[in-house]
DOPAKE-302423 format. One line per 4 residues: their letters; for each residue x, y, z of C-alpha. Coordinates in nm, 3 decimals, m for minus. Layout:
N
A> X Y Z | ... $
***
This chain:
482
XXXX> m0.337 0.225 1.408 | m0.027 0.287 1.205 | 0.201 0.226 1.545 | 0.057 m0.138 1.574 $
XXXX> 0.122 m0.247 1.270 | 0.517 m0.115 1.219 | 0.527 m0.292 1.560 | 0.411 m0.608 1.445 $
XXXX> 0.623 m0.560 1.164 | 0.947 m0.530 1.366 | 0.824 m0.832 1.607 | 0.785 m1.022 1.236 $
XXXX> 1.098 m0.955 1.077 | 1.306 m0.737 1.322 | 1.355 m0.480 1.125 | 1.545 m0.210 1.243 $
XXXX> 1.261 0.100 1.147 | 1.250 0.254 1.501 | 1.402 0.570 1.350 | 1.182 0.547 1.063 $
XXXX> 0.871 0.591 1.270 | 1.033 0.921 1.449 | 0.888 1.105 1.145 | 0.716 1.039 0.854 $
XXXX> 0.729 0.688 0.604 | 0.777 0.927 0.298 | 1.097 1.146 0.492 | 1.354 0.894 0.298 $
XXXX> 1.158 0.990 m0.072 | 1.452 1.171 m0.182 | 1.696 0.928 m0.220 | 1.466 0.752 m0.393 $
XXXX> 1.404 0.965 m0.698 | 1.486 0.886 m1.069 | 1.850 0.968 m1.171 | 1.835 1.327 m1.348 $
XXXX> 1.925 1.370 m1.729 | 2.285 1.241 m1.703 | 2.336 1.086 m1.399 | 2.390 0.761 m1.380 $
XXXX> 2.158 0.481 m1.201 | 2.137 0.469 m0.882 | 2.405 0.217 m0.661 | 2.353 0.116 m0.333 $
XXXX> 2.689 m0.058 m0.235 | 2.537 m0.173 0.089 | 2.437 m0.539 0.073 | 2.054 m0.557 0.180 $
XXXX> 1.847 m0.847 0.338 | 1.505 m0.894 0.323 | 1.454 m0.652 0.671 | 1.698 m0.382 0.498 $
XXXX> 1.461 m0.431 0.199 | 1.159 m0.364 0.383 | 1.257 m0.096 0.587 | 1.374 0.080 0.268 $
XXXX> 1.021 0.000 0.099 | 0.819 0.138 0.412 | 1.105 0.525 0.340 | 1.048 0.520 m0.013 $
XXXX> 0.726 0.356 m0.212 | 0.532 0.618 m0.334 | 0.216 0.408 m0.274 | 0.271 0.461 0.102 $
XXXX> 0.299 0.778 0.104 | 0.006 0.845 m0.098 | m0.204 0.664 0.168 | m0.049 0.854 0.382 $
XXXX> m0.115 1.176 0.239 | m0.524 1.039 0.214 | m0.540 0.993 0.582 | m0.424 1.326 0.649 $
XXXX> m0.645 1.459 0.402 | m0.969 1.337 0.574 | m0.836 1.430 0.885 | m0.902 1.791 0.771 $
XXXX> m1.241 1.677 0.693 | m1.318 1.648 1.089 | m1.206 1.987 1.187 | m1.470 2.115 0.909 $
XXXX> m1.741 1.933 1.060 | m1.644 2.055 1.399 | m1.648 2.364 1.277 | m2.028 2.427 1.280 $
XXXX> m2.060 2.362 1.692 | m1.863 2.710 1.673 | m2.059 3.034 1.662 | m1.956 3.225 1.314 $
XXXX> m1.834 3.562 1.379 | m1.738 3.806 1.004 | m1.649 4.124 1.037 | m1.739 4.403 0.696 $
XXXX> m1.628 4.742 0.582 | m1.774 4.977 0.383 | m1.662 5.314 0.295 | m1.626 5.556 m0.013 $
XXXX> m1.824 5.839 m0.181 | m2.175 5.874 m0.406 | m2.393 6.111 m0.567 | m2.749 6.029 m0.647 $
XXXX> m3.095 6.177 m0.635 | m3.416 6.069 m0.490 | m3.771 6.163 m0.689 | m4.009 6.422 m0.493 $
XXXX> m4.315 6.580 m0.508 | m4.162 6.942 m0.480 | m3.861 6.882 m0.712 | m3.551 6.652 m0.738 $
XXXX> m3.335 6.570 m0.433 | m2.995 6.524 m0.449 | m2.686 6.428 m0.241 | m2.347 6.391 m0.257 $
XXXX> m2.226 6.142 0.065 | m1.932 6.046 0.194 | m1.938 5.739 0.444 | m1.748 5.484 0.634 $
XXXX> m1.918 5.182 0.794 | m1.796 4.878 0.973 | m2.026 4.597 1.066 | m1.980 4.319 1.299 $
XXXX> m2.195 3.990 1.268 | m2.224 3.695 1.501 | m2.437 3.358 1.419 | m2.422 3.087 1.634 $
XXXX> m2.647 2.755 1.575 | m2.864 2.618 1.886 | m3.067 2.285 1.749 | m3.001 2.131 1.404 $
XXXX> m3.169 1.764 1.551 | m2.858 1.575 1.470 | m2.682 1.728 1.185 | m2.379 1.864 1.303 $
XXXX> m2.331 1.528 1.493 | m2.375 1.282 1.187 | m2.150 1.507 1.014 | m1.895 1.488 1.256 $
XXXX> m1.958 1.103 1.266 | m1.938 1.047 0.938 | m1.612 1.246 0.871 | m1.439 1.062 1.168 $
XXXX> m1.575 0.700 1.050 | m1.370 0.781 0.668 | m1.075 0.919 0.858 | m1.041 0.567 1.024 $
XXXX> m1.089 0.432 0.696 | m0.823 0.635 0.577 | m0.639 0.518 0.849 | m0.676 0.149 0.800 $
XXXX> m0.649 0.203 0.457 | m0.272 0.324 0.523 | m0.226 0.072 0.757 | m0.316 m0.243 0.497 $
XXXX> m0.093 0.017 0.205 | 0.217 m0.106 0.456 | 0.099 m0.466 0.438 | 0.093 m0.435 0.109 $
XXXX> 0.411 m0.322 0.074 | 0.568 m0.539 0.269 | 0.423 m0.830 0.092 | 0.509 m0.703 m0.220 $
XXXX> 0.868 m0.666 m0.117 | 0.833 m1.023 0.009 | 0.736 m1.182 m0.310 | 0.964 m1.031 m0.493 $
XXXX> 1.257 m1.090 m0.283 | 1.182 m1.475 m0.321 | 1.133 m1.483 m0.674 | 1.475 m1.285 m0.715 $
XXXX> 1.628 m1.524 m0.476 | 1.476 m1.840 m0.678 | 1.642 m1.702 m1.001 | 1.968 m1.666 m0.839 $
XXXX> 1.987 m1.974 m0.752 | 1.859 m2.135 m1.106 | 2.156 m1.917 m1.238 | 2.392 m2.074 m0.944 $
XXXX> 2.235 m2.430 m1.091 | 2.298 m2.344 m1.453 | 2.680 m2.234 m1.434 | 2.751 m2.548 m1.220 $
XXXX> 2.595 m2.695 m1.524 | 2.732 m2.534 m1.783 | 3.097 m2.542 m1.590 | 3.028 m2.951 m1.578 $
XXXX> 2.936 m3.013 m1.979 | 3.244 m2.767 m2.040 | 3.438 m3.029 m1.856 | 3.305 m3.302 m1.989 $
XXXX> 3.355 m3.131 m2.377 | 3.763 m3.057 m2.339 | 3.761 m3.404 m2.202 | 3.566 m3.538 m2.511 $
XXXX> 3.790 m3.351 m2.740 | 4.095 m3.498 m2.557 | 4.012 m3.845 m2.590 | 3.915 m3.796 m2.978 $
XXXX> 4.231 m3.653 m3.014 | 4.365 m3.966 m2.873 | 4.146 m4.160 m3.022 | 3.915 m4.304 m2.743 $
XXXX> 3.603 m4.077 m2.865 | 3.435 m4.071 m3.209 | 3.343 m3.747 m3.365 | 2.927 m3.784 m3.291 $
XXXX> 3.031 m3.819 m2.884 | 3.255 m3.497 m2.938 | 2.912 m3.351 m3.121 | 2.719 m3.412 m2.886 $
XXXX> 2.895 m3.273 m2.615 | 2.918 m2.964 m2.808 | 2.535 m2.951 m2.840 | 2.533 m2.938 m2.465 $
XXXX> 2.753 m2.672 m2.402 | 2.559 m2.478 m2.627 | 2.296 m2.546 m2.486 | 2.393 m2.476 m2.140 $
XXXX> 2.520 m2.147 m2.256 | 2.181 m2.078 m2.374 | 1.980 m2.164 m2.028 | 2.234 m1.967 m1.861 $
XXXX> 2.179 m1.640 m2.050 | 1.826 m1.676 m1.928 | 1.874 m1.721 m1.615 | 2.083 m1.402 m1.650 $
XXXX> 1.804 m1.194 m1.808 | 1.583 m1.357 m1.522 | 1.788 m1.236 m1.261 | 1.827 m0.896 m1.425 $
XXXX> 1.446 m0.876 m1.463 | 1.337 m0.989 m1.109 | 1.588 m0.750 m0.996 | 1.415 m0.458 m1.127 $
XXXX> 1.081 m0.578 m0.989 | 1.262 m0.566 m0.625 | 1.385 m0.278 m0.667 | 1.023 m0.093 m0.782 $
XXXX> 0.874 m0.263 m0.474 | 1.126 m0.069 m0.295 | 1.001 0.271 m0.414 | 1.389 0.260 m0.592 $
XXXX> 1.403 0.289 m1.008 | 1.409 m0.038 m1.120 | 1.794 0.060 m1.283 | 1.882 0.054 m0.963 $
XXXX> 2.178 m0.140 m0.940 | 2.139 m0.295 m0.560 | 2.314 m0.606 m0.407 | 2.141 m0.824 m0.149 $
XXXX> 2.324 m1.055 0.099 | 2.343 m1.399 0.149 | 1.977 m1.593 0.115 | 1.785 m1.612 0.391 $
XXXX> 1.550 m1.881 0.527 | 1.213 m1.863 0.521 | 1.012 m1.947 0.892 | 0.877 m2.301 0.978 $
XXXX> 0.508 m2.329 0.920 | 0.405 m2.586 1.138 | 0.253 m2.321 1.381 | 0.060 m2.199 1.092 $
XXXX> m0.092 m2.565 0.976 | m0.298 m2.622 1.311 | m0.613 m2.470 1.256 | m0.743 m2.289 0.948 $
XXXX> m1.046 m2.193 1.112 | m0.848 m1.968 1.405 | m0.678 m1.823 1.111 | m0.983 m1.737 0.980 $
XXXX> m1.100 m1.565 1.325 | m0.788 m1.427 1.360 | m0.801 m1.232 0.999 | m1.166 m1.150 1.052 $
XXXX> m1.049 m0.967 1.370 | m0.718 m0.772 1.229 | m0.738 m0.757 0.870 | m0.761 m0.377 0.814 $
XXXX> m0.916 m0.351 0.529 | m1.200 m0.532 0.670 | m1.210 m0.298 0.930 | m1.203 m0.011 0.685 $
XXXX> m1.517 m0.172 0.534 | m1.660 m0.150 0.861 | m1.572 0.221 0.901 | m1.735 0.319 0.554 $
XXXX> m2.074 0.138 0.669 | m2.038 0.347 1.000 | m1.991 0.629 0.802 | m2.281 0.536 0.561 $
XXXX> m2.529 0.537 0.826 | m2.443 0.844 0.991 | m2.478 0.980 0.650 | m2.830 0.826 0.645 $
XXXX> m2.905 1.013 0.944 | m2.836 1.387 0.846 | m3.049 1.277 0.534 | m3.282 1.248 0.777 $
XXXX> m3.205 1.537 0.998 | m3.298 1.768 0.676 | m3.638 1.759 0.735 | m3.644 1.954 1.071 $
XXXX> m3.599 2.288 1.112 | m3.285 2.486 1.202 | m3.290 2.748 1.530 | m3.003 2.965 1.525 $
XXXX> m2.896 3.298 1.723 | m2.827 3.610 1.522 | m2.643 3.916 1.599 | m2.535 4.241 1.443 $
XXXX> m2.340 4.575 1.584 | m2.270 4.828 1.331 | m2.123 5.165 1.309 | m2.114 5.444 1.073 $
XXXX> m1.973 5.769 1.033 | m2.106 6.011 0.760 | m2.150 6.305 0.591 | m2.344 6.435 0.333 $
XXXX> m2.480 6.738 0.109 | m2.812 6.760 0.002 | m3.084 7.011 m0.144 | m3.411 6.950 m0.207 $
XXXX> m3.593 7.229 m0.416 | m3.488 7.536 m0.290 | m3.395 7.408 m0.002 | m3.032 7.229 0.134 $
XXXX> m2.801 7.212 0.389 | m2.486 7.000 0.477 | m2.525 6.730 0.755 | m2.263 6.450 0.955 $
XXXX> m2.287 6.264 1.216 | m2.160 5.928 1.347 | m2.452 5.579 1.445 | m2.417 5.281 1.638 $
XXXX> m2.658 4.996 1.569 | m2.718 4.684 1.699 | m2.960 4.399 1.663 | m3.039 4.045 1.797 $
XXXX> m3.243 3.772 1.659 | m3.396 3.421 1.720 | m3.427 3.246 1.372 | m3.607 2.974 1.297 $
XXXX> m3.594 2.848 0.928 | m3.768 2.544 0.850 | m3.772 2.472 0.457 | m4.163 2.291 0.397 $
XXXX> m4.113 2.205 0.037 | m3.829 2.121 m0.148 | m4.010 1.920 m0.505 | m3.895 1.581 m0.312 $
XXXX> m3.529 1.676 m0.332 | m3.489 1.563 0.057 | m3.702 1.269 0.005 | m3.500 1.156 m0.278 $
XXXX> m3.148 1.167 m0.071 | m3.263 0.988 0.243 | m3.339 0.722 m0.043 | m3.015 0.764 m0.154 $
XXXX> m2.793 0.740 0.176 | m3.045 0.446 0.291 | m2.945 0.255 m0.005 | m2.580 0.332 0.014 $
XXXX> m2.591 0.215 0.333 | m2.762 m0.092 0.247 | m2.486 m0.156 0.008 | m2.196 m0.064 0.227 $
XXXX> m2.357 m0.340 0.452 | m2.354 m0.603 0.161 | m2.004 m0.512 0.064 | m1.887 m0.549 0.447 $
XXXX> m2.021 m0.912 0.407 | m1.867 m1.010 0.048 | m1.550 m0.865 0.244 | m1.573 m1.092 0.511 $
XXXX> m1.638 m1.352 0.282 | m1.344 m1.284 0.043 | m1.121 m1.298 0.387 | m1.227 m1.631 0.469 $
XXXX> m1.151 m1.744 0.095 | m0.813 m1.557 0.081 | m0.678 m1.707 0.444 | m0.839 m2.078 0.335 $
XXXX> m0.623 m2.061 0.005 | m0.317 m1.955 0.171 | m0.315 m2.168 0.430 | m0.379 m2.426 0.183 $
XXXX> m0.122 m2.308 m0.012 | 0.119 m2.320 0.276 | 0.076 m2.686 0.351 | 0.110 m2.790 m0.017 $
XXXX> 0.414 m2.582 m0.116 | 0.572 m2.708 0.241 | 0.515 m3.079 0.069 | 0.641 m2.955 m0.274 $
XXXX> 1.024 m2.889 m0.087 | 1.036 m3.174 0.073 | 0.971 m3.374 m0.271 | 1.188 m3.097 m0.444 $
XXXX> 1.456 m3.203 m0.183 | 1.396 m3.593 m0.228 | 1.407 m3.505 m0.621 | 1.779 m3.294 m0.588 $
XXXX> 1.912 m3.639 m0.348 | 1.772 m3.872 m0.614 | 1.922 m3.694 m0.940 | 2.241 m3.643 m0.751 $
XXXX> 2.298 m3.967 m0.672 | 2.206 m4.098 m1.053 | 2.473 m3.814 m1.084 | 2.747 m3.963 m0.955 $
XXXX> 2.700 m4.295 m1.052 | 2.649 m4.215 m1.429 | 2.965 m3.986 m1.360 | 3.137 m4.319 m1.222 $
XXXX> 3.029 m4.521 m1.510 | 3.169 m4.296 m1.751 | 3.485 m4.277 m1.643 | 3.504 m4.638 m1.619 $
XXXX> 3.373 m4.649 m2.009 | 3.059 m4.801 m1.968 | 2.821 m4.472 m2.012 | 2.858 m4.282 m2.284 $
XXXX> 2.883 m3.916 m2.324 | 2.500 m3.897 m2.357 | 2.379 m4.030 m2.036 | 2.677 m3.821 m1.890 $
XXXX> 2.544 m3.511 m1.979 | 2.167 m3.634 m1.940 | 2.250 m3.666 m1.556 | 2.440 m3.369 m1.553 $
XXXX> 2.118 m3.182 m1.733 | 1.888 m3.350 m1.475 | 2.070 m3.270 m1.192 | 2.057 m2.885 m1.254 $
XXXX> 1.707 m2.870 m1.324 | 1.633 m3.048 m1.008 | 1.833 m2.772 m0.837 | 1.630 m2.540 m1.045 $
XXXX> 1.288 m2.720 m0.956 | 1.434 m2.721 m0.532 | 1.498 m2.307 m0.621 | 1.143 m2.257 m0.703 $
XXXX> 0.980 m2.461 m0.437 | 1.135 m2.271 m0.162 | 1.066 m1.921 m0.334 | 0.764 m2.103 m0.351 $
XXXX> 0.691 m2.169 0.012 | 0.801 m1.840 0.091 | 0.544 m1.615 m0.110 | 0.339 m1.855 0.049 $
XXXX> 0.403 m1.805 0.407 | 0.407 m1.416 0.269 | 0.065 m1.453 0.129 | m0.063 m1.609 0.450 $
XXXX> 0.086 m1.349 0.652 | m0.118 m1.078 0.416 | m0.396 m1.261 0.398 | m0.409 m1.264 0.809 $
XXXX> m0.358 m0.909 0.758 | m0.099 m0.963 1.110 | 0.227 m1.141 1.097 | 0.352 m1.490 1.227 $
XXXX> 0.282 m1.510 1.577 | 0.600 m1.478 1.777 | 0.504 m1.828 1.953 | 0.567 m2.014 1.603 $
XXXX> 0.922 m1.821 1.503 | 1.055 m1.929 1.832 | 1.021 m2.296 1.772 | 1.303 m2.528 1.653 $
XXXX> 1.354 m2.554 1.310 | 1.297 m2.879 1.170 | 1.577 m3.087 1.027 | 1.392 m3.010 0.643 $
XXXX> 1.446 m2.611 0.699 | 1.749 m2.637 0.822 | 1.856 m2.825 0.492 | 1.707 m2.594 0.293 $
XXXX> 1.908 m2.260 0.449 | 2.236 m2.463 0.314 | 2.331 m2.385 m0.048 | 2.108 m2.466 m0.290 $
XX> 2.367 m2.507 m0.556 | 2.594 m2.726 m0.410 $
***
């Protein structure tokens, strides 16, 4: 289970994680770790993309590894079941030294003993009518839960990492947008201040272009603090302290999604088919019912085989009356039983829990179905949300061609004297939020392609990644702040 999905992982995003999977996710935890009392934070001077990121996520996020831990957990849960198709063999000693009496008609006897005994036991259990085998069942059906349940921890993950690469890479490029602005109303204030100098500005157009520097100033120390803040969100989806002070490499583009706007409703199979926790849902009902059925087992009888081999070696002192004497000797005993135990009457306490695992498993069956409803919902929202945030670039990309071309002619008409400084930096204003508003459409589209991807609980199918990129992608993997 955990195999396929690292391998559909690596077809997704090519991630080099072969050596990862040589041992366990949670090897890498280490390096991980919060600095100690006065170290400093963490640096990672290797530039990471998105794979890097991931693969680094899958080493270190304590989340995985807990899942992980869980699945080996209720793997020890099988062996105990097992356990009971195995005869039970114990093994006692006894040995040491008393003095006592025993009541008679003719006086009080007395002893003193010494004594040494070892017994050997052997039980082994021949019909239970189905309990050892629901047992076993049961404990198998959680430990592919577990399983599955690791397996959708890694989605997780990797989604996780996905969204908050793009949001990091969205405020990047806002704060890429806001210095080009704030580098263009700087310009446009020393020339302001030249030409008042001169005499070809008054004082309010000199004002005014003041206002916008501050002002520019201002947005960009929040894109700064945005940057610095979706920073440490990556780097806490990466199992790394969010101090840590890590650089990523140049953006990246984000798939085409035409492959994924063809048919919602094979989506829909296709989710209902791999999404693992779906499947774990399926694996607790499994595991509900066999729990059902050793309920119901509990009202037959038991038949076991019983065994015993003793041996002793004594010696003891005794008198009784007037009588006494000193004795030893050394006994081998043995002794082998059929059993039957059959309880008739328990005050309803068996009745009561097959009621209880009957309705359990009634409601593990309701749950699988709210499941597979809350798939189709999830899938028909993404894919939704694909196709709409797909639209929202290309308008975001119409919007940046539009405001840069009001841009330049404003920019022409003030140098020619017929704008003034205020429609000057109005454009310039415009033009950086449209970058801004192009920066958040992509991140956009690519938590949405991410959420689709999650919500399919498998990756893009390798048919749609090897498709040319349309001419709209390929404009968007240029820079945004151009």
């Amino acid at each position: 289970m955990t195999m396929s999905l690292i391998n559909r992982i690596v077809t997704t995003f090519a991630m080099p994680i072969a050596a990862m999977l040589a041992c366990p996710v949670f090897a890498l935890a280490q390096a991980a770790g919060p600095p100690k009392n006065g170290e400093q934070p963490r640096t990672i001077s290797e530039k990471k993309d998105l794979g890097s990121l991931l693969d680094l996520a899958l080493a270190n996020s304590p989340s995985t590894r807990a899942a992980w831990f869980h699945a080996k957990a209720a793997s020890g849960a099988i062996t105990q079941a097992r356990a009971a198709y195995y005869p039970k063999i114990a093994a006692s000693f006894e040995g040491g030294k008393d003095k006592w009496y025993t009541p008679a008609a003719n006086g009080v006897d007395n002893f003193t003993r010494v004594q040494a005994t070892t017994v050997l036991t052997i039980e082994y259990l021949l019909l239970d009518f189905g309990r050892r085998d629901a047992d076993v069942k049961r404990t198998l059906a959680l430990f592919e839960a577990a399983g599955l349940g690791y397996e959708r921890k890694l989605q997780q993950t990797v989604f996780d990492v996905q969204r908050a690469y793009s949001i990091h890479e969205a405020a990047l490029w806002r704060l890429e947008a806001t210095e080009a602005r704030l580098a263009a109303v700087r310009t446009l204030a020393e020339t302001v201040e030249r030409e008042l100098t001169a005499g070809l500005s008054a004082v309010p157009e000199s004002l005014e272009a003041r206002k916008k520097v501050l002002e520019a100033e201002y947005e960009l120390e929040s894109a700064k603090m945005l940057v610095r803040t979706t920073l440490g969100v990556l780097c806490t989806a990466c199992g790394l302290p969010a101090n840590t002070r890590l650089q990523l490499a140049s953006a990246t583009t984000p798939p085409p999604t035409s492959g994924l706007r063809e048919n919602a409703d094979k989506l829909i199979a296709q989710a209902l088919a791999s999404r693992p926790d779906l499947a774990a849902r399926s694996a607790d009902l499994r595991a509900r019912e066999a729990a059902t059925k050793r309920a119901r087992a509990d009202f037959f009888p038991e038949i076991k085989l019983e065994g015993k081999y003793g041996y002793s070696a004594f010696g003891y002192e005794a008198k009784a009356g007037n009588s006494g004497g000193t004795y030893s000797e050394d006994l081998n005993g043995y002794g082998g039983f059929l059993v039957a135990k059959w309880d008739l009457f328990d005050g309803f306490e068996r009745r009561g829990r097959l009621k209880q695992r009957a309705e359990e498993e009634n409601q593990a069956r309701e749950e699988l179905e709210k499941e597979r409803l809350d798939v189709t919902l999830d899938v028909w929202t993404a894919s939704n949300e694909v196709q709409s945030a797909a639209r929202r670039v290309d308008f975001a990309e119409s919007l940046v061609a539009s405001t840069k071309e009001i841009y330049e002619s404003t920019r022409a008409a003030y140098l020619t004297g017929i704008a003034d400084v205020s429609e000057y930096s109005k454009s310039t204003g415009e033009l950086a939020h449209a970058r801004s508003v192009r920066a958040n459409a992509v991140a956009e589209y690519s938590i949405s392609l991410a959420s689709l991807v999650f919500a399919i609980g498998s990756p893009v199918p390798a048919s749609v990644k090897e498709r040319k990129r349309p001419a709209r992608i390929e404009r968007i993997a240029k820079p945004l702040a151009r």
